[in-house]
Structure formats: structure tokens, C-alpha cells
C-alpha positions as CSV (number, residue, x, y, z in Angstrom):
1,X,17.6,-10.6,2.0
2,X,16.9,-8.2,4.7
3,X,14.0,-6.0,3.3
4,X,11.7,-2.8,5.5
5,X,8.5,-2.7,3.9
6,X,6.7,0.5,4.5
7,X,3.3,0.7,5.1
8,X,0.2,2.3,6.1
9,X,-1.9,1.4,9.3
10,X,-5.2,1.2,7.1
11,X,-7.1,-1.4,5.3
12,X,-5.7,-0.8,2.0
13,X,-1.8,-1.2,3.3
14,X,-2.6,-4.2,5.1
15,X,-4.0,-5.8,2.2
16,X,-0.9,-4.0,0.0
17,X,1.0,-6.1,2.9
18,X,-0.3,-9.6,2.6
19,X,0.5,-9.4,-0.8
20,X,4.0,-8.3,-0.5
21,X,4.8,-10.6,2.3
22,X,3.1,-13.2,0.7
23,X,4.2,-12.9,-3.0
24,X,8.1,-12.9,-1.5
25,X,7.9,-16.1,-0.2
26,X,6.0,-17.4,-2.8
27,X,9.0,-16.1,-5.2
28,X,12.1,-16.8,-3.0
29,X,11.0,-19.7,-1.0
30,X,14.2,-20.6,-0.1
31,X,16.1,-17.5,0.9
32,X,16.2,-16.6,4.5
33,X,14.4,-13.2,4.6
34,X,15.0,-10.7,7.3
35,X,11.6,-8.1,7.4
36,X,10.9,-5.1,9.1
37,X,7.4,-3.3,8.6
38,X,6.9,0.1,9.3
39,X,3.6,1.7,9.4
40,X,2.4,5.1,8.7
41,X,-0.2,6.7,10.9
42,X,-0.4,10.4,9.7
43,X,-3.7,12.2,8.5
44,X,-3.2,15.9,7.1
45,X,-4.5,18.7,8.0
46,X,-6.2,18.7,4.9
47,X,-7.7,15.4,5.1
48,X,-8.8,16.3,8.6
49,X,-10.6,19.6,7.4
50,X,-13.1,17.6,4.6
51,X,-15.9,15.7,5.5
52,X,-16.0,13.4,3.3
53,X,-12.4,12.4,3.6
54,X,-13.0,12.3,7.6
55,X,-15.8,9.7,6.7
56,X,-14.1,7.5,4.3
57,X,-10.7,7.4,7.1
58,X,-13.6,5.8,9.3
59,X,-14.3,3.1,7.3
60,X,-10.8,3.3,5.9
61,X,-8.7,3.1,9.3
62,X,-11.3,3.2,12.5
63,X,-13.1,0.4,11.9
64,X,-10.7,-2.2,10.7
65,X,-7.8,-1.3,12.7
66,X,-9.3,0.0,15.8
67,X,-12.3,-2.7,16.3
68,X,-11.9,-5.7,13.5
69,X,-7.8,-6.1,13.7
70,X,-7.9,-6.2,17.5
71,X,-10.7,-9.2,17.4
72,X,-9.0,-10.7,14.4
73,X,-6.0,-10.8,16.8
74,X,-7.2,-12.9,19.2
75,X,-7.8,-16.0,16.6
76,X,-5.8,-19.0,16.2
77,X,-2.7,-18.0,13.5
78,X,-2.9,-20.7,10.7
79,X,-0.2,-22.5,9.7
80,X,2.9,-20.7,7.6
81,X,1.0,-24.2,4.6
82,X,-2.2,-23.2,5.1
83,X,-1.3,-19.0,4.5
84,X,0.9,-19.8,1.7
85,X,-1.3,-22.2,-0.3
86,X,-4.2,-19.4,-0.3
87,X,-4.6,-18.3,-3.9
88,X,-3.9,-15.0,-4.0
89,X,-5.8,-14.5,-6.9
90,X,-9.4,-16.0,-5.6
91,X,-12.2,-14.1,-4.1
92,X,-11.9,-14.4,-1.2
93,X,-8.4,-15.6,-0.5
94,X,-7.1,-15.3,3.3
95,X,-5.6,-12.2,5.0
96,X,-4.5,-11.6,7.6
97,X,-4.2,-8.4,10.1
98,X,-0.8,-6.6,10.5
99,X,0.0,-8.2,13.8
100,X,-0.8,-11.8,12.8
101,X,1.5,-11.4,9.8
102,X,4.5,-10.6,11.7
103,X,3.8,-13.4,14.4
104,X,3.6,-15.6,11.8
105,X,6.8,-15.0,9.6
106,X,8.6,-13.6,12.8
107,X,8.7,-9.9,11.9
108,X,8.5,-6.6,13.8
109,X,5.6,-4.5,13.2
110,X,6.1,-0.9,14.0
111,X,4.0,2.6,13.7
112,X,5.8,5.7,13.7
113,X,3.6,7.6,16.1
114,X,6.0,11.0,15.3
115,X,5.2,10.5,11.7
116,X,9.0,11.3,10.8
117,X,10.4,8.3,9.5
118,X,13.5,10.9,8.8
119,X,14.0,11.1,12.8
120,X,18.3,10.6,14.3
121,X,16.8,7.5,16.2
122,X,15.0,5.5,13.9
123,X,17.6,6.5,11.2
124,X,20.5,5.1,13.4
125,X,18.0,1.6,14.0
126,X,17.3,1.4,10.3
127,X,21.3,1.5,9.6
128,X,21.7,-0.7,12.1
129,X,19.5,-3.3,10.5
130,X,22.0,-2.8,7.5
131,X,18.6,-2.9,4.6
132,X,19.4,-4.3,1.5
133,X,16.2,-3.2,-0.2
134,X,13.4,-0.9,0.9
135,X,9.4,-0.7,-0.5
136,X,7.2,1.9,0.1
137,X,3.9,0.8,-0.5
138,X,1.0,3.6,0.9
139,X,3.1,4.8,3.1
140,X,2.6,8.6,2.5
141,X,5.8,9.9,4.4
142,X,8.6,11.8,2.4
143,X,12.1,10.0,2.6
144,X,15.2,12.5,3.1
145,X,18.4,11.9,1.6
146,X,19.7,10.1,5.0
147,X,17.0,7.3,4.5
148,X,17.1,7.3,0.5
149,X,20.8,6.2,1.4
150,X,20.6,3.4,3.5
151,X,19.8,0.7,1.3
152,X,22.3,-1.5,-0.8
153,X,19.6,-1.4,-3.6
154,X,17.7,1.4,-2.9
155,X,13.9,2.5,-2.4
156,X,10.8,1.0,-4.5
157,X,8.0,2.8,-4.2
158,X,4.6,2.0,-5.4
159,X,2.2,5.3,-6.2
160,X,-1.6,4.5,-7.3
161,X,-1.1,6.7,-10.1
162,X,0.3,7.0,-13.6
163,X,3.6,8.6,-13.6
164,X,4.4,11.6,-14.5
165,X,0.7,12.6,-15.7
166,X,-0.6,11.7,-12.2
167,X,2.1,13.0,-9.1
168,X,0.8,14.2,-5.5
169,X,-2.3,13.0,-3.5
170,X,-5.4,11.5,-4.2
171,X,-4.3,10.3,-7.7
172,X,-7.2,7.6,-8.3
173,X,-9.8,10.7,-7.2
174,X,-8.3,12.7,-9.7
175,X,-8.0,10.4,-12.3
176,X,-12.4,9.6,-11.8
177,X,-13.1,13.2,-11.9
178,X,-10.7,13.9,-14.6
179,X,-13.1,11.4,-17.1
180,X,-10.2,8.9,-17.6
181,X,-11.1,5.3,-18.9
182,X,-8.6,4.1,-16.8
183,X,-6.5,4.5,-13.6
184,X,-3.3,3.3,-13.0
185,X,-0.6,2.5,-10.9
186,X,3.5,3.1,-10.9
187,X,6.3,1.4,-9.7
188,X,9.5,3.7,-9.6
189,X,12.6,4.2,-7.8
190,X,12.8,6.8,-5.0
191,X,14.7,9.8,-5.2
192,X,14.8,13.3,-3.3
193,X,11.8,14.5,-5.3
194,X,8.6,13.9,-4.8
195,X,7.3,11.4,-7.5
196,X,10.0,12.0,-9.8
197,X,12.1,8.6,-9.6
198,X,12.8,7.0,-12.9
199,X,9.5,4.3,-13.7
200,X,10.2,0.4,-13.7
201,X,6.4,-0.3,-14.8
202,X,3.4,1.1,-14.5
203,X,-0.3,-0.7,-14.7
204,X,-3.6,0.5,-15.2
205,X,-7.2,-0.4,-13.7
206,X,-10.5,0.6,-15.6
207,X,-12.2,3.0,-14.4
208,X,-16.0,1.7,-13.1
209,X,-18.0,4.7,-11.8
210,X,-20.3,2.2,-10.2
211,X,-17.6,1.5,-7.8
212,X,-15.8,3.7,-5.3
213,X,-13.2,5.7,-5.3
214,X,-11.8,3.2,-2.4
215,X,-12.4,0.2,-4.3
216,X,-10.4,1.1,-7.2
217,X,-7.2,2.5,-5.1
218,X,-7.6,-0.9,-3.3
219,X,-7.0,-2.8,-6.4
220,X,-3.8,-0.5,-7.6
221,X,-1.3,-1.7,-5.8
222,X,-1.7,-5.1,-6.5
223,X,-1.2,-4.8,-10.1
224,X,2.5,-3.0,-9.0
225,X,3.3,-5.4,-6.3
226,X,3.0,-8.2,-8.9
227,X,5.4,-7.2,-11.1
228,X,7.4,-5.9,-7.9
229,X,7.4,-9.4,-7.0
230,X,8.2,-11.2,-10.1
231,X,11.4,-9.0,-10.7
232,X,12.4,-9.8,-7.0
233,X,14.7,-12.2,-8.3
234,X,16.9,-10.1,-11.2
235,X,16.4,-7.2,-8.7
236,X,18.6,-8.7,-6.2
237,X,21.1,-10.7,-8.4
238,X,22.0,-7.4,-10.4
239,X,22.2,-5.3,-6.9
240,X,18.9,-3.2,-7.5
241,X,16.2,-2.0,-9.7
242,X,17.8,0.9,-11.8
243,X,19.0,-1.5,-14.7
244,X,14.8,-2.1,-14.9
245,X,13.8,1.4,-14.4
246,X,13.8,4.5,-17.2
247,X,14.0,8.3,-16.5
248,X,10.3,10.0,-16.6
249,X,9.3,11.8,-19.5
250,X,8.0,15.0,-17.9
251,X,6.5,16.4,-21.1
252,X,2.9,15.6,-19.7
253,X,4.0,16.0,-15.8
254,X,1.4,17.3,-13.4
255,X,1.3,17.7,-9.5
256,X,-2.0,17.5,-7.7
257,X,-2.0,18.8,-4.1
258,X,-5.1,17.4,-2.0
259,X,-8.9,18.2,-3.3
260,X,-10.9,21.0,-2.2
261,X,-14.1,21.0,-0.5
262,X,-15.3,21.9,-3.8
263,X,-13.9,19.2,-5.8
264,X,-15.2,16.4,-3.8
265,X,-18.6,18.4,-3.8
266,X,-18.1,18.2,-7.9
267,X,-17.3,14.2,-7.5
268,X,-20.3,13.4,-5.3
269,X,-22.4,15.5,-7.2
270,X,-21.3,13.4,-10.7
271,X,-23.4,10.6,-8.3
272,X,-20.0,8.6,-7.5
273,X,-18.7,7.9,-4.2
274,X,-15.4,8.0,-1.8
275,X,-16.5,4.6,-0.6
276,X,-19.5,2.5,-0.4
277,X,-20.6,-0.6,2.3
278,X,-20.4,-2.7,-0.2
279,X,-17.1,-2.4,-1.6
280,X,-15.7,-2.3,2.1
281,X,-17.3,-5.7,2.7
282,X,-15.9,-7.1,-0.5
283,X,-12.4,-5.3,0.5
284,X,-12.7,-6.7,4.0
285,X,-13.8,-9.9,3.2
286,X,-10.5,-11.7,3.2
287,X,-9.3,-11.1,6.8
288,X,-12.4,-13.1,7.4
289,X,-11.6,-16.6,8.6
290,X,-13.9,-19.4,7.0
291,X,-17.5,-19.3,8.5
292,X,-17.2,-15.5,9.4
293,X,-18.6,-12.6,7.2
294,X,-18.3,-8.7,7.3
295,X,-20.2,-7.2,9.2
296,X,-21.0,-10.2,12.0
297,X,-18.9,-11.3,14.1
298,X,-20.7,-15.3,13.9
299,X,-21.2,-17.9,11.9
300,X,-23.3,-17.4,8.7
């Protein structure tokens, strides 16, 4: 299977990662799989203009990425056993950064420094690499029709929000403030809307407003990738994921752009938070090799 997994270049879609790359070979261990990851840099004007989201991108992107990944880097690869064998469902189990993953299953890693994933070029390399499936996991860039195209069996995309009641941005935020019980997650085809592709499962997360808002969007795409995973099989022998996927019911559709200042002044004034320390050390934890902990770079 020749599969491009999109991504973002933060801590949440390199964990979203390990679990993808992990879970296929886990699933199909004895196909020959052909991977390209592509990685999403952008920040929105938006995003730039608020505070708050300025300081969670820190902890988010800036640290990990820009001082932890490069260190992690650096460190013996384990063995393709000793990754695999990792229970992905233990606390912690072993990740590894972006660049270790494709040295160790032979994969190029790419960011698209343009932030147009639509561009001629990289258009005429993804046909070129002749996709037979495509999943966009966090990766926050609109595919046009040219992309939506290539693949044999289409675009899978995995939103941390509950289709159609939650479409747009920030859908765990909205889903805290809004008083749910629960947040959720969606796995749908892509089409040329914007969150609108027909739903193959969606999964839900109780809401704990003891926790951060980045600890629960960290644990959404799991529960999607899972079941991503487990179809992998009947996806491919039946030549894609429509026969698993039903049209949205838009009775209770809504769109939410990104939060105003005012909105995430409403949140933190409720007493919850964007992030806290200690759910970034429990989300970075598994990049950690044994005898390493968050937040020290030596031996406990």
C-alpha cells in the first residue's frame, strides 16, 4: 500500500503519528508499505493575535520540536522489535520524534514550509508517487479538488470534533466552554467542503475540567485512528472507505471560526486552562527513552 499521512509539526501530530505508523504495521504486518509524511507548519493570523494561543503553541510546537525532538534525535534508534512490541495502550509506551520514525521504517518526512499543500509542484510529486490512500490527521490545510483526486481510495480525515454539531477550529475548546459532558472525535471522508465528508465513525472523550484543553485534544485522535486502523484491512480490499462511511445529517450542523479574545477570556475565567505542565509532561512522557523524564535531560 503506498499511503501519505498528513500531519502537523507539533506534539499532538507526532504522537497522532506513532500511532498511525505503528497501528499499520501492527495490522498489515506483512504488506510492503510505501509512506510519505507530510507535515504542516502554519499558524493563523488568528492564533498569532491571542495570547493565550501564542502560549499554548510554545509548549505545543517550540519546545518539543524546536529543543526536545532535535536532542531526542541524536539517540540510538531502537530496533523495528523493540518499537513494535511497545504496548500502545500502556502509560508510558515509547515514541518516538518525527525524524526517528521515518529513519526507522524508511520514510520521507517533509514540512510544507509554503503551507499550500495544493501547490503545481508538490501536486505533480504526490501524482508521481501514484497514492493509494491518503489520511489527514491534524493537518489543518484545505485539500483542493486536484489533491482530493489523486488517491485510488481517497482522503480520511480525522477532526477532534463531533460531526456535524462540531465543524471549524478549536472543536475540543468549544465543546469545554459549550458545558458538554463529552468531546469527541470524527473520522470521515474528505470532500471539497470543509468538514462536510460523509462520517465512517465518530468517538467521544469525557470531558474533565481538571484537565486541559490540550490534554483532551491529545487523546482524540487516538480513539479515531483506532478504528482507522482496524478497518485498514476491508478499506483496502473493497478499494476505499465510502462503503463504511454515511452522508452527515446536517439538521444540527454548526461552524465555529477561531475564538475571540473574549471567549478564551470567558474559558480561563470558568478556572480551566489551554494547557497545564502537568498534562504536557504526561503528553511528553513517551518520547522519553527509559531512565529519562520530562523536564531533565538525566537519569532519574
Amino acid at each position: 500500500m503506498r499511503l501519505i499521512i498528513c500531519s502537523k509539526n507539533d506534539l499532538s501530530g507526532c504522537r497522532a503519528v506513532n500511532l498511525i505508523v505503528r497501528g499499520l504495521h501492527k495490522r498489515l504486518p506483512d504488506e510492503q508499505h510505501k509512506v510519505w509524511l507530510l507535515l504542516s507548519d502554519r499558524v493563523g493570523k488568528a492564533e498569532m493575535s491571542v495570547k493565550d494561543t501564542m502560549d499554548l503553541l510554545f509548549f505545543e510546537r517550540d519546545i518539543p520540536v524546536y529543543h526536545i525532538f532535535p536532542l531526542l534525535d541524536e539517540l540510538p534508534l531502537p530496533s523495528k522489535e523493540e518499537y513494535m512490541k511497545e504496548d500502545i495502550t500502556s502509560n508510558p509506551s515509547r515514541f518516538l520524534t518525527f525524524k526517528q520514525l521515518g529513519q526507522l521504517f524508511d520514510f520521507p518526512v517533509e514540512i510544507i514550509t509554503n503551507h499550500n499543500v495544493n501547490s503545481p509542484e508538490l501536486v505533480e510529486r504526490m501524482t508521481a508517487f501514484q497514492p493509494d490512500l491518503m489520511l489527514s490527521c491534524r493537518f489543518q490545510l484545505i485539500f483542493k479538488t486536484a489533491v482530493i483526486q489523486l488517491p485510488k481510495m481517497g482522503i480520511v480525515n480525522i477532526h477532534p470534533g463531533k460531526l456535524p454539531e462540531y465543524c471549524g477550529v478549536q472543536a475540543p475548546f468549544r465543546a469545554m466552554i459549550n458545558g458538554e459532558k463529552e468531546c469527541g472525535a470524527t473520522l470521515h471522508l474528505v470532500d471539497e467542503g470543509i468538514d462536510t465528508g460523509s462520517v465512517i465513525h465518530i468517538a467521544s472523550w469525557p470531558i474533565d475540567t481538571k484537565r486541559s484543553m490540550l490534554f483532551h485534544q491529545a487523546n482524540l485522535y487516538p480513539l479515531c485512528i483506532a478504528k482507522f486502523v482496524e478497518l485498514l484491512p476491508e478499506i483496502l480490499e473493497k478499494g476505499g472507505a465510502k462503503p463504511f462511511a454515511k452522508v452527515q445529517d446536517t439538521t444540527n450542523k454548526k461552524y465555529y471560526s477561531f475564538p475571540s479574545q473574549e471567549e478564551f477570556d470567558e474559558f480561563r475565567n470558568k478556572g480551566w486552562n489551554l494547557y497545564t505542565t502537568d498534562d504536557w509532561r504526561e503528553l511528553i512522557a513517551p518520547f522519553y527513552p527509559p531512565g529519562l523524564a520530562p523536564g531533565r535531560f538525566y537519569p532519574n
